[in-house]
DSSP file (Angstrom, degrees, kcal/mol; ACC not computed):
  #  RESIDUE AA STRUCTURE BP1 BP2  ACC     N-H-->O    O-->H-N    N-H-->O    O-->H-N    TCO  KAPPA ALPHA  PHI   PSI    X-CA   Y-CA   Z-CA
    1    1 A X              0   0    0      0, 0.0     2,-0.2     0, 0.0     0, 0.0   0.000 360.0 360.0 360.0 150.7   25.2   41.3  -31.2
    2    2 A X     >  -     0   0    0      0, 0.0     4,-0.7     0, 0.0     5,-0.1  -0.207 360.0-122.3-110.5 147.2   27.5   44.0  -31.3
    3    3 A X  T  4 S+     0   0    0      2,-0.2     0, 0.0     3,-0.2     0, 0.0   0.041 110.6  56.6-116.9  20.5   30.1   44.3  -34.2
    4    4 A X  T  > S+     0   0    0      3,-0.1     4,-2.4     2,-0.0     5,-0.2   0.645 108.3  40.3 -65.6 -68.8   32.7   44.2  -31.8
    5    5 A X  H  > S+     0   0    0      1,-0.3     4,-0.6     2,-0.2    -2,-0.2   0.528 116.7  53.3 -88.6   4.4   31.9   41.2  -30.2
    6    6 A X  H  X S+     0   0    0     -4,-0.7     4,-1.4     2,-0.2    -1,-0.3   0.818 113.7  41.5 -83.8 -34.9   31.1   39.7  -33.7
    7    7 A X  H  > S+     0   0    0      2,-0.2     4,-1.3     1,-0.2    -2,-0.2   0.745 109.3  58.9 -93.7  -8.6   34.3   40.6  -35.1
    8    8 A X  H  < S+     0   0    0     -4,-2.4     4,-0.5     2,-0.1    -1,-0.2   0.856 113.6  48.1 -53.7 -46.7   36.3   39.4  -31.5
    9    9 A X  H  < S+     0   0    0     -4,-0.6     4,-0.2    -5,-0.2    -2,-0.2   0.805 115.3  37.2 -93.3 -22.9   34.7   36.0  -32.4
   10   10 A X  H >X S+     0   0    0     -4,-1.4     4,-1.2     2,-0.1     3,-0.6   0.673  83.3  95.9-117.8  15.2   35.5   35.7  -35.5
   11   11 A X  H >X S+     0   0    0     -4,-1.3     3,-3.1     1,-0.2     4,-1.8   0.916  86.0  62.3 -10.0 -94.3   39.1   37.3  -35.4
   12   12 A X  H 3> S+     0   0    0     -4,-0.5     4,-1.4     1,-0.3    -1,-0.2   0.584 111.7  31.9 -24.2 -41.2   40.5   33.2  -35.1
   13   13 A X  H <4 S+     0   0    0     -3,-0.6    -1,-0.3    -4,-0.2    -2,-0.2   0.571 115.6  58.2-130.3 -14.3   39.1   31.8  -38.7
   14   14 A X  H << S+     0   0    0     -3,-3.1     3,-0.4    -4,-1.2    -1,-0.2   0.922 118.8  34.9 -54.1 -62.5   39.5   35.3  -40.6
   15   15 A X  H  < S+     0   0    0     -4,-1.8     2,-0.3     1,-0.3    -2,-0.2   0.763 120.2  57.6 -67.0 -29.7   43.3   34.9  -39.5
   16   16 A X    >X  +     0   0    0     -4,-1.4     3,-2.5    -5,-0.4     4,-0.9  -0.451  51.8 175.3-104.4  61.0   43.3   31.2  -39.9
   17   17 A X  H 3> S+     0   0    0     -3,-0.4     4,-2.1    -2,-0.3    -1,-0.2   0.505  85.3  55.5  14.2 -66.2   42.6   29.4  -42.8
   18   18 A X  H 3> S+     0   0    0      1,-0.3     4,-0.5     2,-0.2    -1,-0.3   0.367 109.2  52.5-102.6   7.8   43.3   26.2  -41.9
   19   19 A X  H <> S+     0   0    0     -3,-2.5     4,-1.4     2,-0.2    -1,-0.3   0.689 103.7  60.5-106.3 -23.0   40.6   26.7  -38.7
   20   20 A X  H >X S+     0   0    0     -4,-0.9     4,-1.6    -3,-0.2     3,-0.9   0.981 102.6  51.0 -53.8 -67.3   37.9   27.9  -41.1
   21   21 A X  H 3< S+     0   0    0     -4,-2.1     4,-0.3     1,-0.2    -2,-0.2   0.807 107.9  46.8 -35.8 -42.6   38.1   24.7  -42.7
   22   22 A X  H 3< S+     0   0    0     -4,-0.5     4,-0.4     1,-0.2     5,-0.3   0.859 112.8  61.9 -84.2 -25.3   37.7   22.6  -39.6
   23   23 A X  H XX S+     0   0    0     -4,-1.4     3,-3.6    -3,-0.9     4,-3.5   0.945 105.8  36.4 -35.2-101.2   35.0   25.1  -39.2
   24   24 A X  G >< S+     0   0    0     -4,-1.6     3,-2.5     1,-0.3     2,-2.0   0.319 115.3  57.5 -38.7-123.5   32.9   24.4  -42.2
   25   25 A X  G 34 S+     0   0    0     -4,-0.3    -1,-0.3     1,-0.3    -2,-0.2  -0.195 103.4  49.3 -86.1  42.2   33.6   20.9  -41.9
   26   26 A X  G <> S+     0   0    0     -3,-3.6     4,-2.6    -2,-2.0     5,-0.4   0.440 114.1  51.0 -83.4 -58.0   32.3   20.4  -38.4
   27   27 A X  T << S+     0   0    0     -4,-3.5    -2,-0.2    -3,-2.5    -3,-0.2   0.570 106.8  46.4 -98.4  20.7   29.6   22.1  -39.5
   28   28 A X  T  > S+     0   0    0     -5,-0.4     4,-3.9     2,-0.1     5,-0.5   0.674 112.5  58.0 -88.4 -35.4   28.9   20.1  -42.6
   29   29 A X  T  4 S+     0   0    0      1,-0.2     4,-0.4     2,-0.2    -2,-0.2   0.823 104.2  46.3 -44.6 -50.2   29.3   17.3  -40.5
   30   30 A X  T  X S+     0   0    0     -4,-2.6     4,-0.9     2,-0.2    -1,-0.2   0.608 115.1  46.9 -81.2 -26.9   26.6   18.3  -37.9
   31   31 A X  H  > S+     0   0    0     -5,-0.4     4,-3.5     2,-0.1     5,-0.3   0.892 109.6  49.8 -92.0 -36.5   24.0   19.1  -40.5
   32   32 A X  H  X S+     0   0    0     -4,-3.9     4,-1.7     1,-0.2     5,-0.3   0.906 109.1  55.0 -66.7 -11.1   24.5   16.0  -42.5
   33   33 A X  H  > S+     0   0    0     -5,-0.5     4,-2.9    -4,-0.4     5,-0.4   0.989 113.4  47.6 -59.4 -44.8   24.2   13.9  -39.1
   34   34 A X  H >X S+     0   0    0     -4,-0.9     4,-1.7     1,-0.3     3,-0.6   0.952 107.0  49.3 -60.2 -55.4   21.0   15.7  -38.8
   35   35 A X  H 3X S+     0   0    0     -4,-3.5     4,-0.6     1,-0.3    -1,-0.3   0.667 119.1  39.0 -70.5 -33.7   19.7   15.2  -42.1
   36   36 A X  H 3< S+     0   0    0     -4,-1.7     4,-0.3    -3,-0.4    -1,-0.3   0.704 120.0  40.6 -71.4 -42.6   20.5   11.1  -41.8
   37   37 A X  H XX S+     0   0    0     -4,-2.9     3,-3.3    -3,-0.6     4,-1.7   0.940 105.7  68.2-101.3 -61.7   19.4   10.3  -38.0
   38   38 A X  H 3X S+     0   0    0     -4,-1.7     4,-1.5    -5,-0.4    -3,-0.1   0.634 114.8  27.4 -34.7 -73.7   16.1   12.8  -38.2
   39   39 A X  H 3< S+     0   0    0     -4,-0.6     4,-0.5     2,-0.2    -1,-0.3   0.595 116.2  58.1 -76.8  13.2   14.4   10.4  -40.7
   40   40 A X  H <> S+     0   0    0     -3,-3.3     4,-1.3    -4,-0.3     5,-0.2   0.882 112.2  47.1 -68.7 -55.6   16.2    7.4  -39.5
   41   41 A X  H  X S+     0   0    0     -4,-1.7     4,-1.9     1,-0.2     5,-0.3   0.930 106.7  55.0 -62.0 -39.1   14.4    8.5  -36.2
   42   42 A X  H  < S+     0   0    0     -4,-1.5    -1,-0.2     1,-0.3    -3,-0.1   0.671 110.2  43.6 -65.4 -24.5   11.1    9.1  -37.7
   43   43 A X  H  > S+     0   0    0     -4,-0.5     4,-0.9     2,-0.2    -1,-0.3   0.614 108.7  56.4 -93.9 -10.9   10.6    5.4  -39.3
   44   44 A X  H  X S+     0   0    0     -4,-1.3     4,-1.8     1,-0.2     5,-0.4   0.855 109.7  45.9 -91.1 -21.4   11.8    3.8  -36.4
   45   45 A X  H  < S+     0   0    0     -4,-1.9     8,-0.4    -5,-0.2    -1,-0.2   0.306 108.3  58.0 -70.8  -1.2    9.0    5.6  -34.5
   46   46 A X  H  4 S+     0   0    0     -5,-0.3     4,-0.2    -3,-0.1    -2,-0.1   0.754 112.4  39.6 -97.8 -36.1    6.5    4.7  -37.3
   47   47 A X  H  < S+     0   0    0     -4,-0.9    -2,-0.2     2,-0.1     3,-0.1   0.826 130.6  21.4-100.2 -27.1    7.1    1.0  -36.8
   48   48 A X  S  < S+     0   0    0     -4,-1.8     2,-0.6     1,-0.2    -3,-0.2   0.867 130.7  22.2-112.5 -52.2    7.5    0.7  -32.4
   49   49 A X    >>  +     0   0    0     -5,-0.4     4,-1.2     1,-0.1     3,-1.0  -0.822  57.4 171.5-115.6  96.8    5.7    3.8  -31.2
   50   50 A X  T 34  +     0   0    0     -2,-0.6     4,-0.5     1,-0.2    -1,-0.1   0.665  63.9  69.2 -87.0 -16.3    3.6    5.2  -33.1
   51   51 A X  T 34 S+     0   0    0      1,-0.2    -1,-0.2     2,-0.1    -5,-0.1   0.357 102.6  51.6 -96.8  17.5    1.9    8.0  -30.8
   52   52 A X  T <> S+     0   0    0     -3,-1.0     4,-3.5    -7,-0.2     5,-0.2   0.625  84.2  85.1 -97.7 -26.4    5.1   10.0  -30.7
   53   53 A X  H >X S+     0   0    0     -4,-1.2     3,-1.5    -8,-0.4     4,-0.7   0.793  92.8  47.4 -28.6 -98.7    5.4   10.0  -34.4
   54   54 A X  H 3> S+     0   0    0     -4,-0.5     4,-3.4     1,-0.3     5,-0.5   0.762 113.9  45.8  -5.4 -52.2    3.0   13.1  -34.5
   55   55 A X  H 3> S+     0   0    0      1,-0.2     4,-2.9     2,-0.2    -1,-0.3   0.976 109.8  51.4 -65.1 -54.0    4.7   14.9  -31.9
   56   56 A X  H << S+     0   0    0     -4,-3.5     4,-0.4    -3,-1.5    -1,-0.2   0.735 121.6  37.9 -52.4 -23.1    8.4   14.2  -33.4
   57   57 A X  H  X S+     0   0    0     -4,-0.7     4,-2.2    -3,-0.3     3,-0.3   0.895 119.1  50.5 -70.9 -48.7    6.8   15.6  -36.8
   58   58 A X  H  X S+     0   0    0     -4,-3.4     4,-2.5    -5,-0.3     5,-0.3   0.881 106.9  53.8 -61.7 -49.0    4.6   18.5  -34.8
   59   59 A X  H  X S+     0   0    0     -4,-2.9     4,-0.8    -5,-0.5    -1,-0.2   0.871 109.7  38.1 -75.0 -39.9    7.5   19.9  -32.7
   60   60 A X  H >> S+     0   0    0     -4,-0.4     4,-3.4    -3,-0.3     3,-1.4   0.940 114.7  61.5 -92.4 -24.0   10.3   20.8  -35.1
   61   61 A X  H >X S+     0   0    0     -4,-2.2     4,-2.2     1,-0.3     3,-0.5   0.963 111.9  36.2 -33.2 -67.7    7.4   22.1  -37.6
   62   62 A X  H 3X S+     0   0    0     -4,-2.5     4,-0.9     1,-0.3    -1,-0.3   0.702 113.6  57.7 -75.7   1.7    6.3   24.5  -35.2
   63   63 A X  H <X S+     0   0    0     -3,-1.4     4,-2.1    -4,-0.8    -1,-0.3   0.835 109.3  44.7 -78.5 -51.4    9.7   25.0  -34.2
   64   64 A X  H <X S+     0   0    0     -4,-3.4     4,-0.7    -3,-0.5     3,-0.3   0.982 111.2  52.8 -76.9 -60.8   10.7   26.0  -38.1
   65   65 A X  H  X S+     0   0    0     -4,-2.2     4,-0.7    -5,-0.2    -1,-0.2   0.776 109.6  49.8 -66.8  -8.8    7.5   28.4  -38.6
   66   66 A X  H  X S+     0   0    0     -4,-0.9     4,-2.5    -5,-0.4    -1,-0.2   0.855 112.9  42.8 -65.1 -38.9    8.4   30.4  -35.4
   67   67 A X  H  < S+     0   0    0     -4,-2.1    -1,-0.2    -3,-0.3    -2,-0.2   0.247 119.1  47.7 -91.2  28.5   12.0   31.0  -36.2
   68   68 A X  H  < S+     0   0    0     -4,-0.7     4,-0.4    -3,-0.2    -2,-0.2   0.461 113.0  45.3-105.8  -8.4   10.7   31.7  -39.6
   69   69 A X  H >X S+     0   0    0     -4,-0.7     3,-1.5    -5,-0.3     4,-1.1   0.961 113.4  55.5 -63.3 -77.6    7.8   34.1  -38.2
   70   70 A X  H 3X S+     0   0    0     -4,-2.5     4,-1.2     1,-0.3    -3,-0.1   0.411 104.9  49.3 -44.7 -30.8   10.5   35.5  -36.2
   71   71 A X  H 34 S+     0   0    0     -4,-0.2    -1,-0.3     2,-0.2     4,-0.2   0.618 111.4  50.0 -61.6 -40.5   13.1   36.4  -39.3
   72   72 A X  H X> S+     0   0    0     -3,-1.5     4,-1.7    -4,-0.4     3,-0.7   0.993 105.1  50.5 -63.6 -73.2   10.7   38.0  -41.0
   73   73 A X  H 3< S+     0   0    0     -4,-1.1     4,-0.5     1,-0.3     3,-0.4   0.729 118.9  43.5 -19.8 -62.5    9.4   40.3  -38.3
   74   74 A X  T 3X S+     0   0    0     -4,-1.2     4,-1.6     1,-0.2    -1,-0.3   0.645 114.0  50.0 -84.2 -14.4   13.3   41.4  -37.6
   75   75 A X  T <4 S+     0   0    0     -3,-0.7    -1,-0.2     2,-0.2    -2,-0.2   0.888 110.1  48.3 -81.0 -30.7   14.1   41.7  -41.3
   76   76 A X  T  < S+     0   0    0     -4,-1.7     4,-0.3    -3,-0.4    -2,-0.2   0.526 115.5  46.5 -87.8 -14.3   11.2   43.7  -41.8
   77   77 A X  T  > S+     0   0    0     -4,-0.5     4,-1.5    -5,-0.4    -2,-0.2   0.985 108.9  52.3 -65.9 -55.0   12.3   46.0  -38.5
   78   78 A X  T  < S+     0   0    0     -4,-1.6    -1,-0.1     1,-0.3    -2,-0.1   0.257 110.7  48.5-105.5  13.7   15.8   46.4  -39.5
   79   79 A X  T  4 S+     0   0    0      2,-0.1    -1,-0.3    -3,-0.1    -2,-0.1   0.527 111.3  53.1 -95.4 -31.9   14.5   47.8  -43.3
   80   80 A X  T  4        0   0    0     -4,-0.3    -2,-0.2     1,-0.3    -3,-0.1   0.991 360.0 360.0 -56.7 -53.0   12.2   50.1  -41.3
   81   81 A X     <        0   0    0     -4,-1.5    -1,-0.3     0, 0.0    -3,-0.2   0.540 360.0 360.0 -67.5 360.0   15.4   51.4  -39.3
């Protein structure tokens, strides 16, 4: 992204206060949902289906060490540059 179009997008909630807030808490909102329903989902999968558990574990795992592969790799570019 471009530091143009970073500071175009975030113009609104620099200028606005009271739209930061609704910011942030939208997006406190959206992680604590996550953080509640994920292992909500994972025990109700433990007890009726049990051969998706694995996957439902397996998939954001490999999901988390690729964008954490992937962060490194470009954090270690953008020291080189």
């Amino acid at each position: 992204m471009k530091k143009n179009t970073y500071i175009k997008m975030t113009a609104p909630f620099r200028e606005n206060n009271r739209a930061a807030r609704k910011l942030e808490l939208i997006n406190k909102i959206c992680t604590y949902l996550v953080f509640i329903t994920y292992p909500v989902y994972v025990l109700y999968l433990c007890f009726t289906a049990g051969h998706m558990l694995a996957l439902s574990i397996i998939a954001p795992l490999v999901g988390f060490i690729a964008v954490s592969v992937f962060r490194y790799i470009v954090n270690r570019m953008a020291i080189i540059w």
